[in-house]
C-alpha positions in Angstrom: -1.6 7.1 -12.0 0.1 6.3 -15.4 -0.3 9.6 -17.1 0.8 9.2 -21.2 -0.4 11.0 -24.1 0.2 8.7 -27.2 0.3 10.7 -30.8 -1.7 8.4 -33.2 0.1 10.2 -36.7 3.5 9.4 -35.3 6.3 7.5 -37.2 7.3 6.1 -33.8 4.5 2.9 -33.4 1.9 3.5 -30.7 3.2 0.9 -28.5 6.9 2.1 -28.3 5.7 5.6 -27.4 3.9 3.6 -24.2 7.3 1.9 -23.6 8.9 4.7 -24.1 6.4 6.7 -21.8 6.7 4.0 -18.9 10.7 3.9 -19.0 10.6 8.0 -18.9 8.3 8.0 -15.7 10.6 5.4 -14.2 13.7 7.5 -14.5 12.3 10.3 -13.8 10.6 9.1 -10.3 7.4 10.0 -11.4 6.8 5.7 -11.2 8.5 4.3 -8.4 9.1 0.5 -7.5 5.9 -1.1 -6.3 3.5 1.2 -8.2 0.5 -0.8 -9.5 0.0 0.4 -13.2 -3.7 -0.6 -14.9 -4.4 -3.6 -16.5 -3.7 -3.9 -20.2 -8.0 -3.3 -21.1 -8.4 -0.2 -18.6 -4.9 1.2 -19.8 -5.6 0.4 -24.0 -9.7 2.3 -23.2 -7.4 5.8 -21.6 -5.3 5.7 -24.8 -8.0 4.7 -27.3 -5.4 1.9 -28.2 -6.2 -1.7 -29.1 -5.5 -3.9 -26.0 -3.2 -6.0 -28.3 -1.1 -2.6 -28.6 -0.8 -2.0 -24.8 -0.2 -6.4 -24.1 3.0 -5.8 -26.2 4.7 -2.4 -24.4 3.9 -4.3 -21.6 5.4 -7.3 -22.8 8.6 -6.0 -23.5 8.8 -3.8 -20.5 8.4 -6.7 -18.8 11.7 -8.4 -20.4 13.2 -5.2 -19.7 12.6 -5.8 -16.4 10.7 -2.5 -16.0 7.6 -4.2 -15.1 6.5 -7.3 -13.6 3.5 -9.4 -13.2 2.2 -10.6 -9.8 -0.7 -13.0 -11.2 -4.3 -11.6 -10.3 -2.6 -8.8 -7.8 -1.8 -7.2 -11.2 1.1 -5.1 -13.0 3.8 -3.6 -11.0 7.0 -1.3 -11.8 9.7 -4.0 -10.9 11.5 -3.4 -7.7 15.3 -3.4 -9.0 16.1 0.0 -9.2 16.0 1.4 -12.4 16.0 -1.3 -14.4 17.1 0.6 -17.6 20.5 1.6 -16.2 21.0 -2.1 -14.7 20.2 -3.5 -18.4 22.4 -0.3 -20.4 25.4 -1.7 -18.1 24.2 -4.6 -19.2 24.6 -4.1 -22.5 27.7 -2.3 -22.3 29.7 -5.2 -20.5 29.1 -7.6 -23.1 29.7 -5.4 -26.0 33.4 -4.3 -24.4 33.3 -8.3 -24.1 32.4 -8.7 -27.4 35.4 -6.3 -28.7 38.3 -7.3 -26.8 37.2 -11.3 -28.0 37.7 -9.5 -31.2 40.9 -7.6 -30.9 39.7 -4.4 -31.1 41.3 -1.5 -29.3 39.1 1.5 -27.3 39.8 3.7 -29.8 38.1 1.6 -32.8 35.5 0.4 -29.9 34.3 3.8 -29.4 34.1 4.9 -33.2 31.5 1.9 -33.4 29.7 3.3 -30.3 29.4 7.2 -31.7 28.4 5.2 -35.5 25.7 3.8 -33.5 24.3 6.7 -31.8 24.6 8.9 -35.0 22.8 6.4 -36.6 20.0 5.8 -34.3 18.8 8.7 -33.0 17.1 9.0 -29.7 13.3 8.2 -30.0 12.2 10.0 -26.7 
């Protein structure tokens, strides 16, 4: 069961506390690959969220590879592994890419990277 609590006076949007929410579970085991996860109506009525709301976390998770859709079976946490790491390497790869197209060395690379970070704060 996809337990969440979603604070409604938050700064941080309703639907990227349920993203954030779902990727937490993930990493934490609490969702495993395979678990079926309500449909966007049942999960948007336990939240007393608009359904629109809950069709966009699940959207991006989606992208994220976090989720995936298996047509009328329903919504599933994606069977890759934990997708978040696999997309953070990701990430990572292309941006080291991105530096040494540049000329940077590690030393400048990493000021950028702890700039970043102390600039956006974690939101979970």
């Amino acid at each position: 069961m996809l337990e969440l609590e979603i604070t409604h006076d938050s700064s941080v949007p309703p639907y990227e506390q349920l993203r954030i929410g779902v990727v937490a579970q993930v990493r934490s085991g609490a969702l495993t690959a395979g678990t079926k996860i309500p449909t966007v109506r049942a999960l948007a009525e336990q939240l007393g969220l608009a359904p629109n709301t809950v069709a966009r976390a699940y959207r991006e998770l989606e992208a994220d590879g976090v989720l995936e859709t298996r047509g009328r079976q329903g919504t599933f946490i994606a069977s890759s592994g934990d997708p978040t790491r696999d997309l953070a390497g990701r990430a990572a790869t292309q941006y080291v890419a991105a530096i040494r197209r540049l000329g940077l060395d590690d030393r400048t690379a990493l000021r950028y990277i702890r700039s970043a970070l102390e600039t956006n704060p974690p939101t979970g």
